[in-house]
C-alpha positions as CSV (number, residue, x, y, z in Angstrom):
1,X,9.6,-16.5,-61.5
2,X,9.3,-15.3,-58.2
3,X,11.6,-16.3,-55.2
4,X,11.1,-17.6,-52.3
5,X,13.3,-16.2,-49.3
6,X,12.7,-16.7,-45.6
7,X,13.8,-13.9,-42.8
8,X,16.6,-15.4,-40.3
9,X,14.4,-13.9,-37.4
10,X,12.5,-17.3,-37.9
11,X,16.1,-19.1,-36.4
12,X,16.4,-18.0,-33.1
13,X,19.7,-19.8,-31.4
14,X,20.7,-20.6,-34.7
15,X,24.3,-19.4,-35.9
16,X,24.5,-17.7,-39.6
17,X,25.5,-21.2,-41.0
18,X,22.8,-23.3,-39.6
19,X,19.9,-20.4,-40.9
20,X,21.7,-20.9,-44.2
21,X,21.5,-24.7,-44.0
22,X,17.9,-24.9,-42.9
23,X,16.8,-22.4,-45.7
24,X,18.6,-24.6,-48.0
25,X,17.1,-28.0,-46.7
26,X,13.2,-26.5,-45.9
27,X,13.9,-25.4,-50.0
28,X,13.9,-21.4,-50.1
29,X,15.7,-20.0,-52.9
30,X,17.8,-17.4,-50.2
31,X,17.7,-16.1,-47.2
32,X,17.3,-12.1,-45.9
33,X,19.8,-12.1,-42.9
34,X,19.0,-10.4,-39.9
35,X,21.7,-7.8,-39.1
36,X,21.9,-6.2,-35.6
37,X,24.4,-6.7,-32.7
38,X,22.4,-9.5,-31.9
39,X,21.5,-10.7,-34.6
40,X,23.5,-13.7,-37.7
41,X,25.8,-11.1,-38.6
42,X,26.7,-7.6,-37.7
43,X,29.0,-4.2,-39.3
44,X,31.8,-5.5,-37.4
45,X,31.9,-9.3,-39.0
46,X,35.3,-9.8,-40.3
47,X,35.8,-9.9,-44.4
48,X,36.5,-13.8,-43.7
49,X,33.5,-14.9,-42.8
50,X,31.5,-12.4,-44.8
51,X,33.0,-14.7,-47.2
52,X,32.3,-17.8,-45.7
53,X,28.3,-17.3,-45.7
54,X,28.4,-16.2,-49.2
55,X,30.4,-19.3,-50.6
56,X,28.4,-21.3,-48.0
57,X,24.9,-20.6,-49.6
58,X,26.1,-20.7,-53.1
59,X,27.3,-24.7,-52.1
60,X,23.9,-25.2,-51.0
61,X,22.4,-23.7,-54.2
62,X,20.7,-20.7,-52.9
63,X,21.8,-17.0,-51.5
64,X,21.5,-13.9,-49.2
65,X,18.8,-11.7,-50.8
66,X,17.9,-9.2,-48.6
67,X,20.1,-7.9,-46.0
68,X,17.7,-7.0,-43.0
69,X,18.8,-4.2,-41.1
70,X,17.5,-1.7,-38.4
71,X,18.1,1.7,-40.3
72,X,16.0,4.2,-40.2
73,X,15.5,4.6,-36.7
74,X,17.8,7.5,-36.1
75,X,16.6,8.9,-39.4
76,X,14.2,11.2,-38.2
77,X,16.3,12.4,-34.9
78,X,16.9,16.3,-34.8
79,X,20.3,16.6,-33.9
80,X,22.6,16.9,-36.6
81,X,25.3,14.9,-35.3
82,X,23.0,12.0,-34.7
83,X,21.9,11.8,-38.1
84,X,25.7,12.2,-39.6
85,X,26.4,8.8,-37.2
86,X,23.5,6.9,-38.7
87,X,24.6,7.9,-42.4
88,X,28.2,6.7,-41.4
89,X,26.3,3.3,-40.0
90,X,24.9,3.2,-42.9
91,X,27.4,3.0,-44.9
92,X,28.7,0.0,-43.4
93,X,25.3,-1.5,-43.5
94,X,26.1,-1.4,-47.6
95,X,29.3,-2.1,-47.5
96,X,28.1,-5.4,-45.6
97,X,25.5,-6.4,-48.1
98,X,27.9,-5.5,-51.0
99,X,30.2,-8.3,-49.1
100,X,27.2,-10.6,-48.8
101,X,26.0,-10.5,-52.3
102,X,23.1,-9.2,-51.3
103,X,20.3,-7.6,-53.8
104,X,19.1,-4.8,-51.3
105,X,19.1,-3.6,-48.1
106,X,16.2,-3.4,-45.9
107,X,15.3,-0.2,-43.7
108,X,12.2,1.2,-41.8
109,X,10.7,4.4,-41.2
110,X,12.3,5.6,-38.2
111,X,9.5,7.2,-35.9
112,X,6.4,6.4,-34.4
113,X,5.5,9.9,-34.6
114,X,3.5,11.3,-37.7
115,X,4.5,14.6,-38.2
116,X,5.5,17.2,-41.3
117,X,9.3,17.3,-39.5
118,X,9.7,13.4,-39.2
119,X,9.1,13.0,-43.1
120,X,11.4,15.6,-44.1
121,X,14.3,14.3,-42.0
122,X,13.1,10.7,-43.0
123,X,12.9,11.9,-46.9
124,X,16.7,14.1,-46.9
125,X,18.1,11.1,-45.0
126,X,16.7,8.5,-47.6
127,X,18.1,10.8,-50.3
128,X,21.7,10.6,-49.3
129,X,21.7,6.6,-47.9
130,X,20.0,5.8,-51.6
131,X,23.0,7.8,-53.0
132,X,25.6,5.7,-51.6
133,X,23.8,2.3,-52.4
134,X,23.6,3.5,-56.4
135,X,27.6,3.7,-56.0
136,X,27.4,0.0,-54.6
137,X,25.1,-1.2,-57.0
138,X,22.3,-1.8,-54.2
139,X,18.8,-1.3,-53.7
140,X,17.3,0.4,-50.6
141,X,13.7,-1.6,-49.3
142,X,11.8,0.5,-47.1
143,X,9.9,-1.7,-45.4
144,X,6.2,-0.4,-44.6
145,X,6.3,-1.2,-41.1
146,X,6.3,2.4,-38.7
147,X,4.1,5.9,-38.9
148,X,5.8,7.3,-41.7
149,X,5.7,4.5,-44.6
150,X,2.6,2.8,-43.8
151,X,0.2,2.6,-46.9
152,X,-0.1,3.6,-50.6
153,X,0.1,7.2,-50.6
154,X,3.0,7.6,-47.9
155,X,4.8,4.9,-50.4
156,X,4.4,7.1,-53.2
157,X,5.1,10.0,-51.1
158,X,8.8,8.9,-49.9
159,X,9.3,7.2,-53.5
160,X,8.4,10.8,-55.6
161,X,10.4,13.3,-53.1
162,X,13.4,11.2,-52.9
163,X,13.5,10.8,-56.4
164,X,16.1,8.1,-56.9
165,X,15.9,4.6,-58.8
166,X,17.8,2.8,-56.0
167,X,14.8,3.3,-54.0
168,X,11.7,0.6,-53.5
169,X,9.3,-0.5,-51.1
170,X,9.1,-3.8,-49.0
171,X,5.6,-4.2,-48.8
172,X,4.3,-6.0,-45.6
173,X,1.2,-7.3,-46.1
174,X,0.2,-8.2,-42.3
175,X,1.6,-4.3,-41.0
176,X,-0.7,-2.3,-43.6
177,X,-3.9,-4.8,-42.5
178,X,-3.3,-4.2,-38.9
179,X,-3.2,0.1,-40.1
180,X,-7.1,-1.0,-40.4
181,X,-6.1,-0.9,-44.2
182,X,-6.9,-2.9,-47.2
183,X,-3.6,-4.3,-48.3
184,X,-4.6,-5.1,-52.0
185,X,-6.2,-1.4,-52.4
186,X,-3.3,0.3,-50.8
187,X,-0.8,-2.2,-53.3
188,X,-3.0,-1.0,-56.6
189,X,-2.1,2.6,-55.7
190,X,2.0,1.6,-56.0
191,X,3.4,0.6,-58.9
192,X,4.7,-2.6,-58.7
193,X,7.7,-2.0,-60.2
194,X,8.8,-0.1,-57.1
195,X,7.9,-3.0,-54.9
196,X,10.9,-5.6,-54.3
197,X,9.6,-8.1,-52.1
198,X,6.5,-9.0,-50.2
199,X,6.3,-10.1,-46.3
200,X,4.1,-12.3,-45.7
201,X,3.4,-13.6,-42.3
202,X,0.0,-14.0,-40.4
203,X,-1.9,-12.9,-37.2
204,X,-5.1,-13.6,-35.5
205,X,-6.7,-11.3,-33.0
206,X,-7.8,-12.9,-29.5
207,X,-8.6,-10.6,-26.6
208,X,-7.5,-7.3,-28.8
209,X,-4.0,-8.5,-29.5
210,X,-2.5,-9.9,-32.1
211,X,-1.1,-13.4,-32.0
212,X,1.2,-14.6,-34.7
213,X,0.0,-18.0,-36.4
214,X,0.6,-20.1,-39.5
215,X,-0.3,-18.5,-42.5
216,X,-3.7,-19.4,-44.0
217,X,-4.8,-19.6,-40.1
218,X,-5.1,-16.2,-39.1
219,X,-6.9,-13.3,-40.9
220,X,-4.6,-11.3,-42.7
221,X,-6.3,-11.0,-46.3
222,X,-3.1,-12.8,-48.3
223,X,-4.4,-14.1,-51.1
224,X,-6.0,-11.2,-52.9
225,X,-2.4,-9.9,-53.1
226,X,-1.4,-12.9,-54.3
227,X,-4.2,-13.5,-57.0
228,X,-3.0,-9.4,-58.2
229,X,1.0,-10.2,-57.9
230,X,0.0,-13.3,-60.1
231,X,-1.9,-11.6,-62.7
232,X,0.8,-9.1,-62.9
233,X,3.4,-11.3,-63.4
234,X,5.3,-10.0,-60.0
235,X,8.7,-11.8,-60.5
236,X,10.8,-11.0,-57.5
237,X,11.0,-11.8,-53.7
238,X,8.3,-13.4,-51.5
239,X,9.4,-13.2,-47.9
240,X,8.6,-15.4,-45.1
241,X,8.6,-12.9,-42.3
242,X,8.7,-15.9,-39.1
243,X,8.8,-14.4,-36.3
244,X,9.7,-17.1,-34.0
245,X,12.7,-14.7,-32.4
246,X,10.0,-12.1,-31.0
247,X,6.9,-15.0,-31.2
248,X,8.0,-17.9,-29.3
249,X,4.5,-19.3,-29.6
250,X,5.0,-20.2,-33.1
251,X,6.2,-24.4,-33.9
252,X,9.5,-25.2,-34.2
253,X,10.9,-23.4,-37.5
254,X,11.9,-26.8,-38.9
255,X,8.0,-27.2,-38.7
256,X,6.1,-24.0,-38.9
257,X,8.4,-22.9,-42.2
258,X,7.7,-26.1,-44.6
259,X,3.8,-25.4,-44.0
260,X,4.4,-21.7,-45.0
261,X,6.4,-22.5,-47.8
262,X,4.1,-25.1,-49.1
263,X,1.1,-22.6,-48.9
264,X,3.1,-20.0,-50.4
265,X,4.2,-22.4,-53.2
266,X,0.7,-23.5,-53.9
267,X,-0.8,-20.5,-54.0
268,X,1.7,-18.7,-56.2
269,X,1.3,-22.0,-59.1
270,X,5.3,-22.5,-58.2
271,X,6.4,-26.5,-58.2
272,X,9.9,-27.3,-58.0
């Protein structure tokens, strides 16, 4: 059955604790915790209260899925040293989400610049971070949000040359529309065994931007995805990517997250 999660980037002003509780009363099976300086938790959060969250959401019945971090960014960068500093960062990252209980850790693809150097940095990088997460017993999520990882083919692309089982994809459904794509017919081209969780969150476009809404009141084609994921029997992690930290038009979390759980519910045949 699949599981529902909600990003802590939906809490803004929240500490780690009170994300946790909120996930926990709204009725999300986990959470996937936003890690960056400022961010619910960071590399440098003492062992103690590592502690703390986990044996906090286990109280409240539910846990830290994903552990959300920035990686990636320095993947692609061409000095040496640079690149040794962001494997070393990364290795906290894991060591983190090893302390959080966490089932993998998210990263993105680095560069806004598409070129044959980018991927091969991104690709030997991803090689030795998925290397260290197999000795933690993690899983590595790129999340196709950037211009490296972006649709079907660059998935399998990334998934075949780095060759390793600890790596999958975090497929944003919203990122890969707004490539001009079709998410479904990039999704069919994957297989969904490399896939570990699914954003979903919702835009609408008003004067050429994008402005985050609700989901189901925006035009990001969800629910083709979901009718596929269902007749596949996808079994894993449904994200509620709420933006409310970056998107302060959005309601109140407390509001804005029991519709988006309720649609996502409905729509995936899941009463609890």
């Amino acid at each position: 059955m699949v599981k529902f999660t909600v990003y802590t980037l939906a809490f803004p002003n929240y500490s780690a604790e009170e994300a946790i509780k909120a996930a926990a009363q709204l009725g999300y099976d986990g959470v996937d915790i936003r890690v960056r300086e400022d961010g619910h938790v960071f590399i440098d959060a003492p062992k103690e209260f590592r502690k703390r969250l986990v044996e906090l959401a286990e109280s409240l019945g539910i846990r830290i899925y994903g552990v959300y971090t920035y990686l990636g960014r320095n993947f692609v960068v061409p000095d040496p040293n640079v690149r040794r500093r962001a494997l070393e960062e990364a290795r906290a990252h894991l060591d983190l989400a090893v302390d959080l209980n966490g089932a993998y850790v998210r990263i993105f693809a680095g560069t806004k610049e598409r070129t044959e150097r980018n991927m091969k940095l991104f690709i030997e990088m991803c090689r030795l971070v998925c290397r260290e997460a197999e000795d933690r017993g993690l899983l590595i999520g790129i999340e196709t949000h950037g211009e490296l990882v972006y649709s079907g083919d660059t998935c399998n692309l990334v998934l075949e040359e780095v060759g390793c089982d600890a790596l999958t994809i975090v497929y944003d459904i919203a990122h890969i529309y707004m490539e001009g794509l079709n998410p479904l017919e990039e999704l069919k081209k994957v297989d969904l065994n490399k896939v570990i969780a699914f954003q979903f969150h919702d835009f609408k476009k008003e004067d050429s931007k994008w402005r985050a809404v609700l989901l189901s009141y925006g035009e990001v084609p969800h629910d083709p995805v979901i009718e596929y994921l269902r007749s596949q029997g996808y079994d894993k992690f449904v994200v509620d990517e709420y933006e409310k930290w970056w998107r302060p038009e959005l309601p109140d979390p407390m509001v804005g997250l029991k519709h988006n759980l309720k649609y996502l519910k409905e729509k995936f045949g899941v009463v609890r």
